[in-house]
N, CA, C and O atoms as a MOPAC input file, in Angstrom:
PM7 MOZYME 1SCF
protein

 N     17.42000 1     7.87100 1    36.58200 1
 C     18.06100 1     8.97400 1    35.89500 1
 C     19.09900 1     8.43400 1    34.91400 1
 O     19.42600 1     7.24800 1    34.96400 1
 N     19.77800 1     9.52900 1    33.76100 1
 C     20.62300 1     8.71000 1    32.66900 1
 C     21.88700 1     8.51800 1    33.21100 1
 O     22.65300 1     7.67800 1    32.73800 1
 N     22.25100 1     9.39100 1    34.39600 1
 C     23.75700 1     8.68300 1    34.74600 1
 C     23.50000 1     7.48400 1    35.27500 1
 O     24.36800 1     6.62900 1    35.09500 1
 N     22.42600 1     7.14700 1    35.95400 1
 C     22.57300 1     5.55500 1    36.91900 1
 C     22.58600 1     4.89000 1    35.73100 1
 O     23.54000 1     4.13400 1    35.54800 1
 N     21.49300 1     5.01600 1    34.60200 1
 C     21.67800 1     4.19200 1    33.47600 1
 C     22.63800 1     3.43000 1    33.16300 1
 O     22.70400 1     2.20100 1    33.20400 1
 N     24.03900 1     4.85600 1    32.56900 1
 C     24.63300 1     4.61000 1    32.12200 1
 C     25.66200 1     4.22700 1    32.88700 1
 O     26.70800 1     4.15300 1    32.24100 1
 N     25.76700 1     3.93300 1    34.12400 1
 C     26.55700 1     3.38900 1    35.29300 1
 C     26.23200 1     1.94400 1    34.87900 1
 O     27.21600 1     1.24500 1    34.63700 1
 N     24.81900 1     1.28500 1    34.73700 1
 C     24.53200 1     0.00700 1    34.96800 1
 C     24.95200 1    -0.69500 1    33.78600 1
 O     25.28600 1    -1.87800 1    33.73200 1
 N     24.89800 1     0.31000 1    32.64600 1
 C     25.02800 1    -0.51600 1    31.05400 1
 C     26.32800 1    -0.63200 1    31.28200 1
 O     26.74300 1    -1.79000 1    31.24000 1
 N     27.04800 1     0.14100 1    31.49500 1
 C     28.61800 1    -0.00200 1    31.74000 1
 C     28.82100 1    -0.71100 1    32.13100 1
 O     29.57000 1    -1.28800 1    31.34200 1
 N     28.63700 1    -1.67900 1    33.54300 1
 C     29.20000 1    -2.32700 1    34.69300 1
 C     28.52900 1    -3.85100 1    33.45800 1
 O     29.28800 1    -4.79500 1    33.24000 1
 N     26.99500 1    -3.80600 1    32.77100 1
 C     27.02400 1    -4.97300 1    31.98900 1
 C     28.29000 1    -5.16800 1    31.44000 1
 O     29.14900 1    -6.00300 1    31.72200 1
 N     28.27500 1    -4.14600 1    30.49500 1
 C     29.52500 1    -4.37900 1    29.26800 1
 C     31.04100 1    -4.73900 1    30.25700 1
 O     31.85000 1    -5.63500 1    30.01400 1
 N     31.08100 1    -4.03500 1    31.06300 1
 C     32.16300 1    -4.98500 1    31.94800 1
 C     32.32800 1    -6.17200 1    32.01500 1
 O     33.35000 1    -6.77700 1    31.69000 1
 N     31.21300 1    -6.67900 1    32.49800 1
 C     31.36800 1    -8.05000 1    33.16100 1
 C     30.82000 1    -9.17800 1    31.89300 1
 O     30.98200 1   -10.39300 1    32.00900 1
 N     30.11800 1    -8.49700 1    30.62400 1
 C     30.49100 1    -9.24900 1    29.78100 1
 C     31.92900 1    -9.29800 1    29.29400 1
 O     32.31600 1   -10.46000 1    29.17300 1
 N     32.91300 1    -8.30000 1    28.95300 1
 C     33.75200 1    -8.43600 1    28.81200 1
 C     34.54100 1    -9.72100 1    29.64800 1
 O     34.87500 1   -10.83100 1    29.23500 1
 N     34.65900 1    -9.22900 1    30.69900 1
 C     35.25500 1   -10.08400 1    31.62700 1
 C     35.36800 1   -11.58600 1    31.51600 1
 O     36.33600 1   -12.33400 1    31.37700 1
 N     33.40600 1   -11.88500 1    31.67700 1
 C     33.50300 1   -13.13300 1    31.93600 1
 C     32.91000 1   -13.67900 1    30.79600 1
 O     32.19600 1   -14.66300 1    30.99400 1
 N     33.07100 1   -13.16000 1    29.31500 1
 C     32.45100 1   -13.99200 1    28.11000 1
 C     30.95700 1   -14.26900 1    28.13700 1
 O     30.49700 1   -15.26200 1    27.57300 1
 N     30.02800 1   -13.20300 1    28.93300 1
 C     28.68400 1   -13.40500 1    29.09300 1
 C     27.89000 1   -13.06800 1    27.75200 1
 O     28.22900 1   -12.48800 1    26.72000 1
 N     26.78200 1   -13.61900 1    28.14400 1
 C     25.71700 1   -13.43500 1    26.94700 1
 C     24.53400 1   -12.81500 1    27.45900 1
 O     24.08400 1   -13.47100 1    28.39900 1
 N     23.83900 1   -11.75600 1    27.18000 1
 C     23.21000 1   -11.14400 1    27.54700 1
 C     21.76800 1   -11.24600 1    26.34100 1
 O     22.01300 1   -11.11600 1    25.14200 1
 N     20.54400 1   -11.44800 1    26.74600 1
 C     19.39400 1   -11.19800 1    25.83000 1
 C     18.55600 1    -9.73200 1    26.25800 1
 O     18.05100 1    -9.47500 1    27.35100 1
 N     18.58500 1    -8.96400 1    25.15800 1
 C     18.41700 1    -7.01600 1    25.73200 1
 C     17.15400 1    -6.93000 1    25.03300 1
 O     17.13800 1    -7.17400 1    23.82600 1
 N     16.31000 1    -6.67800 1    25.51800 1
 C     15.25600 1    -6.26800 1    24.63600 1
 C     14.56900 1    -5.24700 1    24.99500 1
 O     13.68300 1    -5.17600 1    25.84800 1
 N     15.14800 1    -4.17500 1    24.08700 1
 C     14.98500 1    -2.83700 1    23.65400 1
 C     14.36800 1    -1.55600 1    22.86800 1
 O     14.57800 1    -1.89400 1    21.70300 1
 N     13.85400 1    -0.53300 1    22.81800 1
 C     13.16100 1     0.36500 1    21.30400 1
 C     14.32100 1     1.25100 1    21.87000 1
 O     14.23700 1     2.31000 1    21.24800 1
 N     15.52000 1     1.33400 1    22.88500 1
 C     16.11700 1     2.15000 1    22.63400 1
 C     17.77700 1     1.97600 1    22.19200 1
 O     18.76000 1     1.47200 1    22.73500 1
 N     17.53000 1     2.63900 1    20.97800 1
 C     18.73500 1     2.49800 1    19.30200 1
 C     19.89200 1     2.47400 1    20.43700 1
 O     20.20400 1     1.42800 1    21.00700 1
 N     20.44800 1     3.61500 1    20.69000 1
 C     21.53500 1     4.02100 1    21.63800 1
 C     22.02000 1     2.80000 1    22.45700 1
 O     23.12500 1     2.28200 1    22.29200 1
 N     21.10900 1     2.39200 1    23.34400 1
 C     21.87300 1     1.08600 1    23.96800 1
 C     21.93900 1     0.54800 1    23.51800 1
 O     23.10700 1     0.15800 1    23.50200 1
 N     21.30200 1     0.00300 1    22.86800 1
 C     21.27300 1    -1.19600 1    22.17600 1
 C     22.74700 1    -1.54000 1    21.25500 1
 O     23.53600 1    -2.48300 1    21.20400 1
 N     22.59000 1    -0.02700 1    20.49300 1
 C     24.23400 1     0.06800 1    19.57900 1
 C     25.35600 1     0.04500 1    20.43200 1
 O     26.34400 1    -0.46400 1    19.90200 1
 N     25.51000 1     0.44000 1    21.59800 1
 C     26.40100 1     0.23500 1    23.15500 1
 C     26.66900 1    -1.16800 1    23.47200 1
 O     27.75800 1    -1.71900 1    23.63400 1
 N     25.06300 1    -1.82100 1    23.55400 1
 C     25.65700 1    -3.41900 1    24.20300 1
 C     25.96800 1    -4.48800 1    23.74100 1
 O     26.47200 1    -5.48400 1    24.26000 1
 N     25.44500 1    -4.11100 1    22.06700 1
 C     24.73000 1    -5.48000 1    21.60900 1
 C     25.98300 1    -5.65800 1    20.22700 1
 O     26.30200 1    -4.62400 1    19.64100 1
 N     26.49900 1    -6.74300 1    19.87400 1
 C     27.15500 1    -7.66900 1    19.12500 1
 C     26.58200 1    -8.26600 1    18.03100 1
 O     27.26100 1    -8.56000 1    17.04700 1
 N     25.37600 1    -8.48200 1    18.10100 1
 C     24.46600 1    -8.90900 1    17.49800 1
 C     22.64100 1    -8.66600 1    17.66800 1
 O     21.87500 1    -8.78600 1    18.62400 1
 N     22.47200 1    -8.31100 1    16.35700 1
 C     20.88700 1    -7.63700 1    16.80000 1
 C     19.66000 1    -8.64900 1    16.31100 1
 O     19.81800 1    -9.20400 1    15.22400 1
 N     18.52200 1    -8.89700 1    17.01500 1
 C     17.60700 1    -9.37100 1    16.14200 1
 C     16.51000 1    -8.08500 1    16.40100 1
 O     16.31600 1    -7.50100 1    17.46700 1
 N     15.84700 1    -7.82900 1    15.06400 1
 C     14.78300 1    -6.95700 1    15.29900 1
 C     13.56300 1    -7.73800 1    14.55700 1
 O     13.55400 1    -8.43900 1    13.54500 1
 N     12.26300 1    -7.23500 1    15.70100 1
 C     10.76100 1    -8.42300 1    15.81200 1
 C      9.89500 1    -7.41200 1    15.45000 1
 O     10.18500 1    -6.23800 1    15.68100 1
 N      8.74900 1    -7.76600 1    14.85000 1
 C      7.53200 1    -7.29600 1    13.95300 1
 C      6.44800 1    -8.40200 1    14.60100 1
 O      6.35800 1    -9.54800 1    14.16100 1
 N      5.60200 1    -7.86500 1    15.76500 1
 C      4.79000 1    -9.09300 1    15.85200 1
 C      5.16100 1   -10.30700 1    16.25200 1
 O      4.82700 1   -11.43400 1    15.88700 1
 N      6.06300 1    -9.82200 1    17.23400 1
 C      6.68700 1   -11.34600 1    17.84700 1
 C      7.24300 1   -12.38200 1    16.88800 1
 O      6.92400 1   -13.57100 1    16.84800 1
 N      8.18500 1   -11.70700 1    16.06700 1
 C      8.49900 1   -12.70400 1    14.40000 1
 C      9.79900 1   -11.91000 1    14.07100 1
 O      9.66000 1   -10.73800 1    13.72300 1
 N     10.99600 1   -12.41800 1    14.14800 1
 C     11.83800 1   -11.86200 1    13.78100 1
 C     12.11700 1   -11.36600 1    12.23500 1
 O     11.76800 1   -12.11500 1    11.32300 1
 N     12.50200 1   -10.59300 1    12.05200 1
 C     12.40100 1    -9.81500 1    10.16300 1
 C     13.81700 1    -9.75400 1    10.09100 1
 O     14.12100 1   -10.04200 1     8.93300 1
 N     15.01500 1    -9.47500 1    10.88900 1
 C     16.67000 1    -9.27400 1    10.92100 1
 C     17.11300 1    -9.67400 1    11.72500 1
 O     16.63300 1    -9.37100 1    12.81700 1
 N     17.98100 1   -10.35000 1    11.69200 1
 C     18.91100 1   -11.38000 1    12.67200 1
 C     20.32000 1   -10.92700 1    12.21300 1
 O     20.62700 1   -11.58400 1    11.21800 1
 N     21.45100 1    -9.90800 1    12.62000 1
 C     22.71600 1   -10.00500 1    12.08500 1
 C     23.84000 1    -8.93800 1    12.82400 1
 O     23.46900 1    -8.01800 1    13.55300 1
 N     24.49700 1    -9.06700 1    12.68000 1
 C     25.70700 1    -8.46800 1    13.25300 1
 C     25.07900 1    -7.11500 1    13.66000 1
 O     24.15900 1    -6.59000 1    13.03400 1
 N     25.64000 1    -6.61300 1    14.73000 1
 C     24.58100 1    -5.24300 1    15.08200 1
 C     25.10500 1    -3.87200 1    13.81200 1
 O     24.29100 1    -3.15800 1    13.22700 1
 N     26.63300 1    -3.79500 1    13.63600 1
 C     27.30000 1    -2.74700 1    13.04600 1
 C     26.04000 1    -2.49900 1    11.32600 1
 O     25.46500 1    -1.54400 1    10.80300 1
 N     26.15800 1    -3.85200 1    11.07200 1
 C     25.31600 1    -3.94300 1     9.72400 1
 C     24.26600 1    -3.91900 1     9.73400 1
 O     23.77800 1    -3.23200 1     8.83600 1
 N     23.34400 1    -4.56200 1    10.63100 1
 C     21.69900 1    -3.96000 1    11.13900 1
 C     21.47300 1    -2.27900 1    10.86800 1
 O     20.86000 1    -1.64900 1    10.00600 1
 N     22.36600 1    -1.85200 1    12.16500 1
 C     22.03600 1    -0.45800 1    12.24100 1
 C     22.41800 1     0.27800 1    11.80400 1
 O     21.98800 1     1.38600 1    12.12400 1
 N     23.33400 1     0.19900 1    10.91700 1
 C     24.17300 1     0.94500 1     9.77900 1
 C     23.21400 1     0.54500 1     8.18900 1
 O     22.59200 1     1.20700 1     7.35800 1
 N     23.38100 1    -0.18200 1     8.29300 1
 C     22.35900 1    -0.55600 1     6.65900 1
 C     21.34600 1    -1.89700 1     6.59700 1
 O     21.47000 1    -3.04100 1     6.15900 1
 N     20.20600 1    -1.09400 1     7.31500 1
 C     19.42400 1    -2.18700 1     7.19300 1
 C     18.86700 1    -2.88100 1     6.04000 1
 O     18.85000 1    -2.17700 1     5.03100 1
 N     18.37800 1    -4.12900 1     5.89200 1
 C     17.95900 1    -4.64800 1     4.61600 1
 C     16.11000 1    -4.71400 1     4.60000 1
 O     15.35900 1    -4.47900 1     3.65300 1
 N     15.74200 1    -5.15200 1     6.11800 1
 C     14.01600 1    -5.15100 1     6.34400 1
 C     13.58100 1    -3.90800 1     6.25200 1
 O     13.96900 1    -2.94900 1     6.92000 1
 N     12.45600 1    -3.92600 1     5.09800 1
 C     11.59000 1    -2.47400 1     5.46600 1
 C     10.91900 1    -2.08600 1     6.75000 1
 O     10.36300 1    -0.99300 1     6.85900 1
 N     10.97000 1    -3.14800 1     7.93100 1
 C     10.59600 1    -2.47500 1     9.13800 1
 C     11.61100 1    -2.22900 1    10.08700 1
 O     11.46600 1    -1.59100 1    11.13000 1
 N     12.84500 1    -2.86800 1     9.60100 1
 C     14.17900 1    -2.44500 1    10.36700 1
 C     14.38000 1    -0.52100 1    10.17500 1
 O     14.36900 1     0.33900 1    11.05500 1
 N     14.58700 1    -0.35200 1     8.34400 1
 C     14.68400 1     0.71200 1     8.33700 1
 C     13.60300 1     1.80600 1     8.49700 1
 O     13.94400 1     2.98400 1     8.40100 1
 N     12.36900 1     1.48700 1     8.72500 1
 C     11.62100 1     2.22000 1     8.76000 1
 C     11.89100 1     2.82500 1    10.83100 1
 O     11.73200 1     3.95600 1    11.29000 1
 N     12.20600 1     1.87600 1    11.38000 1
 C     12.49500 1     1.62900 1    13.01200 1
 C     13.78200 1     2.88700 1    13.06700 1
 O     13.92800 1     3.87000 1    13.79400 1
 N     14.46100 1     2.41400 1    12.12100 1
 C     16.30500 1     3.41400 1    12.48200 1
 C     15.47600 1     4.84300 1    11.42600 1
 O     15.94100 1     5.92600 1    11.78300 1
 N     14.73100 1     4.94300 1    10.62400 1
 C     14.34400 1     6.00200 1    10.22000 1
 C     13.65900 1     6.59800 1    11.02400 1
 O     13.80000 1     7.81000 1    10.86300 1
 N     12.99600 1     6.36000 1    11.80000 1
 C     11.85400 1     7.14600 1    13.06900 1
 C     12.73400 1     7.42000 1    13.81500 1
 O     12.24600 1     7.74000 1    14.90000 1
 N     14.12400 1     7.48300 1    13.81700 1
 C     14.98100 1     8.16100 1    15.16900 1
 C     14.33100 1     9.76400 1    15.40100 1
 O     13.32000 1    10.02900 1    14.75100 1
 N     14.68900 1    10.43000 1    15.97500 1
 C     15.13300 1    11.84600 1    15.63600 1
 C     16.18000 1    12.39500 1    14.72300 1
 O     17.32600 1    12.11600 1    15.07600 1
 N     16.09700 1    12.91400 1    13.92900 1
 C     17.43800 1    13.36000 1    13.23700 1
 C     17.05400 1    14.78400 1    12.89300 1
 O     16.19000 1    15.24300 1    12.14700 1
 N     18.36200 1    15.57200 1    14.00500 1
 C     18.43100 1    17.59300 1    12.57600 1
 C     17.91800 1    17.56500 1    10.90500 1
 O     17.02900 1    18.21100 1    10.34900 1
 N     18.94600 1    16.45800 1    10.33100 1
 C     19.03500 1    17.12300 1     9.07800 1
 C     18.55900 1    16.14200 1     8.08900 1
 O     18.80200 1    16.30200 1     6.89300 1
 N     17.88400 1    15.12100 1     8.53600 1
 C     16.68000 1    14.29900 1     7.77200 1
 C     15.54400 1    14.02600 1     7.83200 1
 O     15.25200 1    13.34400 1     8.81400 1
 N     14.61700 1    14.32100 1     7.06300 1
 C     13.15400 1    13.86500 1     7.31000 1
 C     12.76900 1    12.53000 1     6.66600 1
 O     13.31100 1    12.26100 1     5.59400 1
 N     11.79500 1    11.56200 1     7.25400 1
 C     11.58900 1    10.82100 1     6.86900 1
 C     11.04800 1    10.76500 1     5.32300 1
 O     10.07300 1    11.34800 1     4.85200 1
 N     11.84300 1    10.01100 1     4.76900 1
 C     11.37900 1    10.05200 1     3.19700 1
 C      9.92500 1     9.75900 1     2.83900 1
 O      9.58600 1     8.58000 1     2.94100 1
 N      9.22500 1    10.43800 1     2.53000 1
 C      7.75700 1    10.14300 1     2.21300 1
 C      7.11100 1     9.08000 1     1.40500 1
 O      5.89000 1     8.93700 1     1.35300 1
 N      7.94700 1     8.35800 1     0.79400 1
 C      7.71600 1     7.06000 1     0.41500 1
 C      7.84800 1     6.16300 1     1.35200 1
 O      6.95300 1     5.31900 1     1.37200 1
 N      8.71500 1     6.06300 1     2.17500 1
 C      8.95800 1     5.17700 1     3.45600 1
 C      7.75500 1     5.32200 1     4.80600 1
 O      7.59800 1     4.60400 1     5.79300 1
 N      7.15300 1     6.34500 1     4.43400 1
 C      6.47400 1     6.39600 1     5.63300 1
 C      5.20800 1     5.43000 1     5.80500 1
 O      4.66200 1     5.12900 1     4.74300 1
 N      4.61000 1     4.85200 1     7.07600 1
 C      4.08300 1     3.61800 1     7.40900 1
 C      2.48100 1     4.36600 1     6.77400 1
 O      1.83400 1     5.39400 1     6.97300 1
 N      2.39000 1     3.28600 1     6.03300 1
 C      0.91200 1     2.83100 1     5.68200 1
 C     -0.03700 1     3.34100 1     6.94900 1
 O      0.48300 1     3.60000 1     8.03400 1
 N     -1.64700 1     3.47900 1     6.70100 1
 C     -2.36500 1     3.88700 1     7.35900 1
 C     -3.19800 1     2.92500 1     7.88500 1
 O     -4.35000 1     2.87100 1     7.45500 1
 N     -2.88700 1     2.27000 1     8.60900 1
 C     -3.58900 1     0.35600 1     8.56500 1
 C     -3.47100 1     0.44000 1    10.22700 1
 O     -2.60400 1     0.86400 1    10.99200 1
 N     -4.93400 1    -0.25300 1    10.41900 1
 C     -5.18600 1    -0.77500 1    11.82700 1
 C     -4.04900 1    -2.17800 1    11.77600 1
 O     -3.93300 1    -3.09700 1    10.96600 1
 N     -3.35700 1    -1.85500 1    12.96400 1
 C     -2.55600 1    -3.15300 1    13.45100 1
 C     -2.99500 1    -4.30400 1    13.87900 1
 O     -3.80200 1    -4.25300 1    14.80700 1
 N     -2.74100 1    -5.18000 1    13.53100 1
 C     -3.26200 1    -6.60500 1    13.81700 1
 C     -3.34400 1    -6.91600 1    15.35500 1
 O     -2.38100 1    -6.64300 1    16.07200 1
 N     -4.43900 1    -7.46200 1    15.84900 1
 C     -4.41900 1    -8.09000 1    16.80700 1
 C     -3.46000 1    -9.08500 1    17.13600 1
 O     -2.97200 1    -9.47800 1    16.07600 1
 N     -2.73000 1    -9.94600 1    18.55300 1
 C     -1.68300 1   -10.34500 1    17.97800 1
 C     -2.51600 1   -12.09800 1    18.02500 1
 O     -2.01100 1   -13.22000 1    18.01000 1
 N     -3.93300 1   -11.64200 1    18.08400 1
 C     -4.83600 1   -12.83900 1    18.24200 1
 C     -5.12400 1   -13.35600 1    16.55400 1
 O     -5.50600 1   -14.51900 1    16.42400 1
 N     -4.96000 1   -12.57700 1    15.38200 1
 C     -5.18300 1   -12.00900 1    14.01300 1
 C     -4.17900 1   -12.30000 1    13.60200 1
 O     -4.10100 1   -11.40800 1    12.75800 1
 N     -2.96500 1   -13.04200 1    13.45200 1
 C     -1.51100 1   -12.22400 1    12.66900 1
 C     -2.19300 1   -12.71600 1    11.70900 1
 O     -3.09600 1   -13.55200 1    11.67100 1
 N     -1.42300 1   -11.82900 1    10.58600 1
 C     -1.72300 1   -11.89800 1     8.88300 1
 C     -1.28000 1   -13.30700 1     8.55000 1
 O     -0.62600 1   -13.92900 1     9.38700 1
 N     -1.57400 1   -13.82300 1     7.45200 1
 C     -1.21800 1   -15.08700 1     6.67300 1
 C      0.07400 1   -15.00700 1     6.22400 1
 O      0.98700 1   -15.82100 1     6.36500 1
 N      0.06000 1   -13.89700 1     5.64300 1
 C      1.95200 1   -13.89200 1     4.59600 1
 C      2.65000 1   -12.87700 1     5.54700 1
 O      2.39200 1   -12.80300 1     6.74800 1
 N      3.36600 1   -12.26800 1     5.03300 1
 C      4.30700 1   -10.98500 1     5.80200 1
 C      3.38900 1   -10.54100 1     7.17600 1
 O      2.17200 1   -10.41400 1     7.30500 1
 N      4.13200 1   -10.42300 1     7.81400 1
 C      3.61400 1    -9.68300 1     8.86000 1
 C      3.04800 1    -8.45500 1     8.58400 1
 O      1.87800 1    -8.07800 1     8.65500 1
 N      4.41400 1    -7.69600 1     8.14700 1
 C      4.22400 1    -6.28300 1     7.75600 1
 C      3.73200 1    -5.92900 1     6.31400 1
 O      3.74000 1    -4.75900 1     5.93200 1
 N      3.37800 1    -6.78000 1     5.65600 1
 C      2.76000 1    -6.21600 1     4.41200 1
 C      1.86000 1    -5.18900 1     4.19700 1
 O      2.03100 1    -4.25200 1     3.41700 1
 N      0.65200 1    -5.43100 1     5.08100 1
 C      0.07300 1    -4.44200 1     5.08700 1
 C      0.59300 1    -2.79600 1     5.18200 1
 O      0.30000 1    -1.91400 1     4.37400 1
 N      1.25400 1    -2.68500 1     6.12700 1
 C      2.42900 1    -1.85400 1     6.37600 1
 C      3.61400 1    -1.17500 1     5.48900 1
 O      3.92200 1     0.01500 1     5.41500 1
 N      4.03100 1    -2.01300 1     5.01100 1
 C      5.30900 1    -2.14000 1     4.09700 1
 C      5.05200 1    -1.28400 1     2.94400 1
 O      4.08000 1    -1.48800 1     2.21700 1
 N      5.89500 1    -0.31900 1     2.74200 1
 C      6.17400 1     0.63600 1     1.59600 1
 C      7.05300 1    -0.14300 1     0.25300 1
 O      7.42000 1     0.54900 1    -0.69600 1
 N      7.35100 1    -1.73400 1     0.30200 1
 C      7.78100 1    -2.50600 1    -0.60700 1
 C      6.71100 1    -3.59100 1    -1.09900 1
 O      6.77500 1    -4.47200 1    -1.95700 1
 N      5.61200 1    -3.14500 1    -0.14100 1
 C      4.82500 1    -4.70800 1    -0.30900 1
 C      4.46500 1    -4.97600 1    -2.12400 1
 O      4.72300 1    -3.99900 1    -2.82800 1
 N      4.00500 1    -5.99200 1    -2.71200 1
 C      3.70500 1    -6.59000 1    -4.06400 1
 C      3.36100 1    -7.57600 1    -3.56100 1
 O      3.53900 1    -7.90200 1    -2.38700 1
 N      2.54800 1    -8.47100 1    -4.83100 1
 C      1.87400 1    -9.45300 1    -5.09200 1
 C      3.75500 1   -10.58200 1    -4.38500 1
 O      4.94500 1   -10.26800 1    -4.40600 1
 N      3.10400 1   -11.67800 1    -3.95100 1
 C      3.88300 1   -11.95700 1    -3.63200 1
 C      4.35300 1   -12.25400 1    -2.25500 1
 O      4.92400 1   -13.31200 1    -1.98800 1
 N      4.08500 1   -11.20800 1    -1.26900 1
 C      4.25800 1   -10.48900 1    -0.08800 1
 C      2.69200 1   -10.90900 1     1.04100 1
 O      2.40400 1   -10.67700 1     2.21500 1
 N      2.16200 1   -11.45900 1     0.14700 1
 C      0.73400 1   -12.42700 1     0.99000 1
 C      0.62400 1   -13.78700 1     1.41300 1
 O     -0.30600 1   -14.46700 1     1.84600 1
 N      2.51900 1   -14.11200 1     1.02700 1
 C      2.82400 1   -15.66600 1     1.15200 1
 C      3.66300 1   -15.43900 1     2.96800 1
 O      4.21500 1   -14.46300 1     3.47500 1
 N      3.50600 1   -16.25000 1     3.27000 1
 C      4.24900 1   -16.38600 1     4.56300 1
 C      6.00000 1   -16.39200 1     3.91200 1
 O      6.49200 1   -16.82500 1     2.87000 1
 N      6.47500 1   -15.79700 1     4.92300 1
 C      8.06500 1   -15.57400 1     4.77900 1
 C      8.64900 1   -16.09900 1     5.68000 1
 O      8.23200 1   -15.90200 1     6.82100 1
 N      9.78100 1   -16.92000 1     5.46900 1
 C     10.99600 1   -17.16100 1     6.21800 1
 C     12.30700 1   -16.65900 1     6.45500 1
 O     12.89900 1   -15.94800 1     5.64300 1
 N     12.66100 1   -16.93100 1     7.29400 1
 C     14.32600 1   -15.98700 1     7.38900 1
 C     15.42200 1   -17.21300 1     6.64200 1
 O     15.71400 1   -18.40600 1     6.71600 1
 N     15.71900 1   -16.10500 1     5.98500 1
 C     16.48700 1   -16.28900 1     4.64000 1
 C     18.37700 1   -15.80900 1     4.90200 1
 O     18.68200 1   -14.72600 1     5.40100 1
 N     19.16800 1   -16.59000 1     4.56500 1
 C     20.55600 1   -16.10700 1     4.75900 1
 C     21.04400 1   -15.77000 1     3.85000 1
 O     21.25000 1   -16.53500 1     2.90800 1
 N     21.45200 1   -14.24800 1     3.84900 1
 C     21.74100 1   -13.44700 1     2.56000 1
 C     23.22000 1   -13.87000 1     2.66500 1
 O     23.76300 1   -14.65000 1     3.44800 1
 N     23.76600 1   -13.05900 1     1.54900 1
 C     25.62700 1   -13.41900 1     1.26300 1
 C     26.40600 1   -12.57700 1     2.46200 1
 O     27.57000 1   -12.57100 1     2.86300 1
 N     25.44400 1   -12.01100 1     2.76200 1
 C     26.64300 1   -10.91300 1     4.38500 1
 C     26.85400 1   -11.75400 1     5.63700 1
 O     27.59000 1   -11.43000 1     6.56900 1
 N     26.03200 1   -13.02300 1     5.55000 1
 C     25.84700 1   -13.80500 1     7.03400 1
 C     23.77900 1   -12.75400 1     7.31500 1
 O     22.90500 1   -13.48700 1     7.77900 1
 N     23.56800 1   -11.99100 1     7.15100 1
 C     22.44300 1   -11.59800 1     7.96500 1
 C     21.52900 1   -12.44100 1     7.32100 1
 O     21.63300 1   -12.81500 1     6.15300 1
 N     20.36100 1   -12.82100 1     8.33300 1
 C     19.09800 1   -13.34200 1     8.17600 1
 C     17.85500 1   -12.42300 1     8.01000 1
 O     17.62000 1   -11.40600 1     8.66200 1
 N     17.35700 1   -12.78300 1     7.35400 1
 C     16.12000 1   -11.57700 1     6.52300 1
 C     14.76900 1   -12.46300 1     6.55900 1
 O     14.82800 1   -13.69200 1     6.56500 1
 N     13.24300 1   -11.57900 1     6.58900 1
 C     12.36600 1   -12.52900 1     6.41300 1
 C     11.53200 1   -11.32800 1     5.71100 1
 O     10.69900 1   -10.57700 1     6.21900 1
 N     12.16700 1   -11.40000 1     3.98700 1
 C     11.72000 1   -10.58000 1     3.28200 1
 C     12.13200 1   -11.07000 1     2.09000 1
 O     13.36200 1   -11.10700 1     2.14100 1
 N     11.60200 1   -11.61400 1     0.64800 1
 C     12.33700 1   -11.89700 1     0.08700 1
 C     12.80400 1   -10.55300 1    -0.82000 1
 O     13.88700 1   -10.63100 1    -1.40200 1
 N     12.15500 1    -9.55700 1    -0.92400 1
 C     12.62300 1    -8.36600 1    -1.60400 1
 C     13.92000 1    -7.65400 1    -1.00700 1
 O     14.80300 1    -6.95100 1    -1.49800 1
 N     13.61300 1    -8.20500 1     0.42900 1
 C     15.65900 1    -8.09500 1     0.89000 1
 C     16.44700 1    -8.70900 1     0.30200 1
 O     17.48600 1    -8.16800 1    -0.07600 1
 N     16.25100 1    -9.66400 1     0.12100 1
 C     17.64400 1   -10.84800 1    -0.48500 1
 C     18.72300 1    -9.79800 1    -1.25800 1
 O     19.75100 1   -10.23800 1    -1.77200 1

């Protein structure tokens, strides 16, 4: 139930506090995650796409599959922008990954370009990106 939940996330964040712990959370849910975490990496295919401070992840993401992830929340008074919305593409086997971008196929930014394999890249904020149309 959500009170034991939120009994247990608590008593984490305690005892990280406490004792300077490091915790690895791996999560699809936004809420805790924005609760526990200091630092976020978010994965596409077992491949990290954002590596960076959590406040700036989830506040302004730079990966088109970061924001497409914080855009699929629920929200009252926004709909997903119809340009942003995910491509109509069978997902890769994870026996298959693509050659370049993971998410290209996917990606509402993809271009020529975007068929090359990507690395995580360190923008001027400190965050790590594996997009170069993030930079």
């Amino acid at each position: 139930d959500i009170s034991v939940q939120a009994q247990i996330l608590n008593l984490l964040v305690t005892l990280q506090d406490n004792h300077g712990l490091t915790y690895v959370l791996i999560s699809h849910n936004v809420s805790v995650i924005r609760h526990m975490s200091d630092r976020v990496a978010v994965m596409y295919l077992g491949q990290i796409v954002e590596l960076g401070e959590a406040q700036q992840v989830l506040t302004a993401p730079a990966h088109p599959y970061t924001r497409l992830l914080l855009d699929s929340l629920p929200a009252i008074d926004k709909p997903l922008e119809e340009e942003w919305a995910l491509r109509k593409t069978d997902l890769p086997g994870n026996r298959t990954l693509p050659q370049g971008c993971f998410f290209y196929e996917r990606c509402p930014l993809a271009t020529s370009g975007c068929e090359v394999r990507q690395s995580l890249t360190t923008r001027a904020d400190g965050r790590e990106i594996r997009c170069w149309r993030a930079l």
